[in-house]
C-alpha positions as a printed Julia matrix, in Angstrom:
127×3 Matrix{Float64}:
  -3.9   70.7   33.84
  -0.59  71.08  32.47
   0.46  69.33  28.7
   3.92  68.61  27.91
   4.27  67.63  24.46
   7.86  66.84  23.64
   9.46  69.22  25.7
   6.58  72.56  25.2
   4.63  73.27  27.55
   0.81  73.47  27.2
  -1.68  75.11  29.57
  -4.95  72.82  29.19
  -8.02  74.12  30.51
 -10.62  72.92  28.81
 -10.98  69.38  27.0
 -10.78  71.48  23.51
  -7.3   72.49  24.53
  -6.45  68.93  24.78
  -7.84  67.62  21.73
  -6.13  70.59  20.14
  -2.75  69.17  21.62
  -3.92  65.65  20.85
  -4.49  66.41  16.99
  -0.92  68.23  17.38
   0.83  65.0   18.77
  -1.0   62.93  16.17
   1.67  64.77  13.53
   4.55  63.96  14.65
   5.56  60.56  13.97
   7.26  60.15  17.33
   6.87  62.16  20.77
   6.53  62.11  24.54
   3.79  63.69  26.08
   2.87  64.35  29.62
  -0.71  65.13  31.2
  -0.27  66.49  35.34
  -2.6   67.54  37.09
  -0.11  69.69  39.29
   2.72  71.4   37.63
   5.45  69.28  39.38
   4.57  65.59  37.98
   5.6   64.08  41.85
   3.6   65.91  43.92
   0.54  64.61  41.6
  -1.19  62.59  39.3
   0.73  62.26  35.88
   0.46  60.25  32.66
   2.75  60.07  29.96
   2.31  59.15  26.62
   5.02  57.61  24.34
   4.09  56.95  20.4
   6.12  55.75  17.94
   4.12  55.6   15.02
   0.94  53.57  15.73
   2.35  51.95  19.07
   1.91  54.05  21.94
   3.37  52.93  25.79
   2.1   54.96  28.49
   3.04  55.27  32.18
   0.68  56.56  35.11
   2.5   57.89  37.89
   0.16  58.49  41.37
   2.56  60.73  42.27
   1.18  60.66  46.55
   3.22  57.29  46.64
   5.66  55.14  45.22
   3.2   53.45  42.79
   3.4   53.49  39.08
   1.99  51.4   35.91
   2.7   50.71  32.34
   0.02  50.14  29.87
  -0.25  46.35  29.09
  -1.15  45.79  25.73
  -0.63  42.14  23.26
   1.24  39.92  26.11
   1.78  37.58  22.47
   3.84  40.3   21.18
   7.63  39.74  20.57
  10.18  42.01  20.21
  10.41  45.6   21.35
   9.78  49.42  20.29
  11.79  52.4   20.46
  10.39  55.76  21.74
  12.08  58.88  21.61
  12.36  61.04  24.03
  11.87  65.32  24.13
  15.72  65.12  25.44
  16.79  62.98  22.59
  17.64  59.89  24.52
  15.32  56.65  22.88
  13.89  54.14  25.07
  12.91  50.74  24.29
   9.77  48.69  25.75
   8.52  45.52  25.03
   6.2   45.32  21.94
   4.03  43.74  24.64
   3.28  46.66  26.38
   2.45  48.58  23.5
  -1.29  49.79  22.72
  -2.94  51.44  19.57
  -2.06  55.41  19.81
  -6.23  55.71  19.96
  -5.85  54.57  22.71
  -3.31  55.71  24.22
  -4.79  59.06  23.03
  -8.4   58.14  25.01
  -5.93  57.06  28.17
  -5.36  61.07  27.96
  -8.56  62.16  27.82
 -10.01  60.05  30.47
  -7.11  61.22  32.69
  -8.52  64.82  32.02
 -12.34  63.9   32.76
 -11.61  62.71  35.99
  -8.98  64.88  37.37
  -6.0   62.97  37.43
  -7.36  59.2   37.95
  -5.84  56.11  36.45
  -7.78  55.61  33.13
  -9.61  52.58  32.74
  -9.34  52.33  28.74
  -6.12  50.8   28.89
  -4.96  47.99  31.07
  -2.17  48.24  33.27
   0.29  46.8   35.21
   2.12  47.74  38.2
   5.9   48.04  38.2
């Protein structure tokens, strides 16, 4: 698989290599991180991560069709977050689709287990 973490590349073979890129994402206060399976994010699987400090928003892109999902996290929440991105350009999302960067951080990791699949440690909703 191929890491992206806010804007350098990572070659991940192994699930060490992620957790080494996981721990390296955990240090920066904000980032954007991407997990593909193939090295162009549309002709596969992809997942990217967003964290700004403990809030974390990911999307999971099939990348064989048009479907994608966001992470659904406190539908109570108000008010929204601000990511930044690796091209400088911040994005907001709704505090309500926020999750706990653990989690968001497991997301990854079960995306790597299974090859690519939509991770079931998070829920999600279809956009």
């Amino acid at each position: 698989m191929e890491l992206n973490l806010h804007g350098t590349p990572h070659a991940v073979a192994t699930l060490a290599d992620l957790q080494l890129a996981l721990k390296q994402a955990r240090s920066l206060a904000q980032c954007e991180l991407w997990l593909t399976r193939a090295i162009d994010p549309e002709q596969g699987p992809a997942l990217c991560l967003l964290r700004n400090g403990a809030n974390a928003w990911l999307m999971y892109l099939s990348g064989q069709d048009e479907l994608s999902f966001h992470t659904l996290g406190d539908e109570e929440a108000d008010g929204a977050c601000s990511y930044l991105l690796s091209n400088g350009q911040v994005d907001e999302y709704p505090e309500a689709w926020c999750v706990d960067v653990e989690q968001g951080q497991q997301a990854c990791i079960a995306f790597f287990k299974t090859g690519g699949a939509r991770p079931a440690v998070v829920v999600w909703e279809a956009d």
